[in-house]
C-alpha positions as CSV (number, residue, x, y, z in Angstrom):
1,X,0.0,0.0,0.0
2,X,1.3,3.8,-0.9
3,X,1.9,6.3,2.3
4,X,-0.5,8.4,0.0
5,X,-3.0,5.8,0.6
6,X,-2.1,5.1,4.3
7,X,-2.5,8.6,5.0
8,X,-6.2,8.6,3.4
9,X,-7.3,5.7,5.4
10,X,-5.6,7.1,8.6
11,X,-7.8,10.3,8.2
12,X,-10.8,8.7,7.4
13,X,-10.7,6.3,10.2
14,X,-10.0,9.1,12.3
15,X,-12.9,11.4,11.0
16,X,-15.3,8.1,11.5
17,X,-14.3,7.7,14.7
18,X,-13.9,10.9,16.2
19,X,-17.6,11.8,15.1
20,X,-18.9,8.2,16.6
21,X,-17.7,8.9,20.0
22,X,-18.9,12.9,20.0
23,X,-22.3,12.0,18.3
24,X,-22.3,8.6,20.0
25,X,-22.0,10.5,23.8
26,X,-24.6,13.4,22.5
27,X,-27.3,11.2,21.1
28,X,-27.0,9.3,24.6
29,X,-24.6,6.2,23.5
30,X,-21.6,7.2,25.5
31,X,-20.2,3.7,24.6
32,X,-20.7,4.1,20.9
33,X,-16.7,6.2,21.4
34,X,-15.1,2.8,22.8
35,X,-16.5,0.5,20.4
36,X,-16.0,2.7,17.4
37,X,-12.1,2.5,18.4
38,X,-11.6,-0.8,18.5
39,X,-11.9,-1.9,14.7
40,X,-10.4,1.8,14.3
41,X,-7.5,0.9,16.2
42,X,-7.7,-2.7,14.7
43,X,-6.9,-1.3,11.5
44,X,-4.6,1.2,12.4
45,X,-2.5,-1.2,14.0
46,X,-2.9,-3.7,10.9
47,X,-1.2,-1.1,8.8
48,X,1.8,-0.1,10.9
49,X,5.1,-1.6,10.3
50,X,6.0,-1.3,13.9
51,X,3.2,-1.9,16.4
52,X,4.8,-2.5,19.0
53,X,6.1,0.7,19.2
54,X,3.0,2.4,18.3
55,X,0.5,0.1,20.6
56,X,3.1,2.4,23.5
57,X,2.3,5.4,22.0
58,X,-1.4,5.2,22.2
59,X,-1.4,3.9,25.9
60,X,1.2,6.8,26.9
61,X,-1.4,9.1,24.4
62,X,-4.3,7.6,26.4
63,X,-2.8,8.0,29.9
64,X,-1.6,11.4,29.3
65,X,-5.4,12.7,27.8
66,X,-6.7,10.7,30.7
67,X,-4.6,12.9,32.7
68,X,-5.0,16.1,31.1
69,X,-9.1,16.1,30.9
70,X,-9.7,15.0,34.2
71,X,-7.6,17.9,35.7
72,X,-9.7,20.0,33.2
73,X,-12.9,19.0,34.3
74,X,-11.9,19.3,37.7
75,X,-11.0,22.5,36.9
76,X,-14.0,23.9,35.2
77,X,-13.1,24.1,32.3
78,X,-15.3,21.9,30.3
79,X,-17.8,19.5,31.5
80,X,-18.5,16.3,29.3
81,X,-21.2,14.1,29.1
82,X,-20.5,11.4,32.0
83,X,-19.8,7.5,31.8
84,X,-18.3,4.7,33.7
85,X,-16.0,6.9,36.0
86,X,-17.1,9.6,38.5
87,X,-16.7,13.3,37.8
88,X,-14.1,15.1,37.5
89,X,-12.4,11.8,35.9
90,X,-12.4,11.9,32.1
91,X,-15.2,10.1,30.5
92,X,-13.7,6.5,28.1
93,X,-15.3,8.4,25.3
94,X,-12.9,10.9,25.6
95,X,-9.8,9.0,26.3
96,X,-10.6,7.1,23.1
97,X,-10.3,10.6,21.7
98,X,-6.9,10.8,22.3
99,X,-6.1,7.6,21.1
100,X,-7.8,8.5,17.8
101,X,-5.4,11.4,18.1
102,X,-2.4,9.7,18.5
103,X,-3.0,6.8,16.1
104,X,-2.7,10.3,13.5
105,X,0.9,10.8,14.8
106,X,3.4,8.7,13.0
107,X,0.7,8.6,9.5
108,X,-1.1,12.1,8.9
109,X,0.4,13.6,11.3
110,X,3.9,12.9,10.7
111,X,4.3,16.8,9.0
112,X,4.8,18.2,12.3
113,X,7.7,15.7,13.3
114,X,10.1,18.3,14.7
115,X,8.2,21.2,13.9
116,X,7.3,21.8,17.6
117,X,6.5,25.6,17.3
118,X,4.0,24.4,14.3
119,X,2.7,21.5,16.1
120,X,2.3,24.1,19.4
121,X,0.2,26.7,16.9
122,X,-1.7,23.6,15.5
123,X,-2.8,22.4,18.8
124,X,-3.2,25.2,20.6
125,X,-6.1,26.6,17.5
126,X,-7.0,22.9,16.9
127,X,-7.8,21.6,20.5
128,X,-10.0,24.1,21.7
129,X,-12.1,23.9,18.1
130,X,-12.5,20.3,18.6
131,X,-13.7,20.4,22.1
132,X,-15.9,23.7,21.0
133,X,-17.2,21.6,18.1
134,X,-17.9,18.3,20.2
135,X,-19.5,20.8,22.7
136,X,-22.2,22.1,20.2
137,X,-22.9,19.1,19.1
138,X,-24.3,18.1,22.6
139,X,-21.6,16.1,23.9
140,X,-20.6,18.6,27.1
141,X,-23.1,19.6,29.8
142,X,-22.6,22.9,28.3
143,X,-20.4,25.1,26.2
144,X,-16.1,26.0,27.0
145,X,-16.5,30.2,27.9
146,X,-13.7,31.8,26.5
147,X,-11.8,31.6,29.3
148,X,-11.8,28.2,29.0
149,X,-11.2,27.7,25.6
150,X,-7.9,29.7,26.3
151,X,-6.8,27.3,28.8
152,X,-7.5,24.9,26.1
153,X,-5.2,26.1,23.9
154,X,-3.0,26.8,25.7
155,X,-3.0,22.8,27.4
156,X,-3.0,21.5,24.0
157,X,0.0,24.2,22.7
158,X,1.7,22.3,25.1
159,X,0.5,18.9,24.3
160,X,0.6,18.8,20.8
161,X,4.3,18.9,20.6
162,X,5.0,17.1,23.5
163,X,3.2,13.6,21.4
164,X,4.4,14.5,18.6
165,X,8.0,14.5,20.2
166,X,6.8,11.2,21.8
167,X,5.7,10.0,18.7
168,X,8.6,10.5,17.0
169,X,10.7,9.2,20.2
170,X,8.8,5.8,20.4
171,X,9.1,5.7,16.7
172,X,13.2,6.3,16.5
173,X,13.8,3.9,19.8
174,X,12.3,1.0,17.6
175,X,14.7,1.2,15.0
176,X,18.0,1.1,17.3
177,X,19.3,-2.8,17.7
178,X,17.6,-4.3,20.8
């Protein structure tokens, strides 16, 4: 298979995905999100050279996002739609997000591999429109105020490089002799 055609099915799965688990938790099927990823991931996994490499990135992805929205919530910042886990911990919906995220990484994403300062503006515009986006399509309690969609992007400036540089870390450690 071409990159050119690794790269459309990376997007795609990502778009399919990341619409199941925002429309899946608005329409009232908070576990649409998790079971959407799993032949997502399936197939992202099926068409990675390395897997072992990149099954690391998306549990350190997931942990991290895990991480990150939970102290958000807590916070104030942005309320999701709740499931499984008490508030303020983040929803699986929206963990699965970021493992829909990072499965872009090392495939569509791979333009921003040490372009930090790009990845940093791309994030820090992109995050907050995503969770602005997911929030008027009914998957938060209500919408971010401004003040919280500028500690959005200003977490995900942040973020954004730091997994790409992890991405591109995970990626380089597999190809040094074990």
């Amino acid at each position: 298979m071409n990159d050119l055609t690794r790269k459309g099915i990376n997007v795609a799965l990502f778009q399919a995905a990341w619409f199941a688990a925002v429309l899946g938790a608005a329409g009232g099927m908070l576990w649409l999100g998790p079971v959407a990823m799993i032949p997502t991931l399936a197939i992202h996994l099926a068409l990675q050279e390395h897997r072992r490499g990149e099954v690391k990135l998306l549990l350190v992805a997931g942990v991290l996002g895990f991480l990150f929205d939970t102290a958000f919530v807590a916070g104030g910042v942005f309320t999701p739609l709740q499931h499984l886990f008490p508030r303020p911990c983040s929803p699986p919906w929206m963990v699965c997000l970021w493992l829909n995220f990072a499965a872009t990484l090392n495939v569509s994403m791979a333009w921003l591999r040490g372009r930090y300062l790009l990845a940093a503006a791309f994030g820090a515009v992109g995050g907050p429109l995503a969770y602005y986006s997911g929030a008027r399509m009914g998957a938060t309690e209500s919408l971010p105020t401004l003040k919280g969609m500028l500690v959005l992007a200003l977490g995900w400036g942040v973020m954004t490089p730091v997994l790409v540089w992890l991405a591109w870390a995970i990626a380089s450690a597999k190809k040094t002799p074990e």
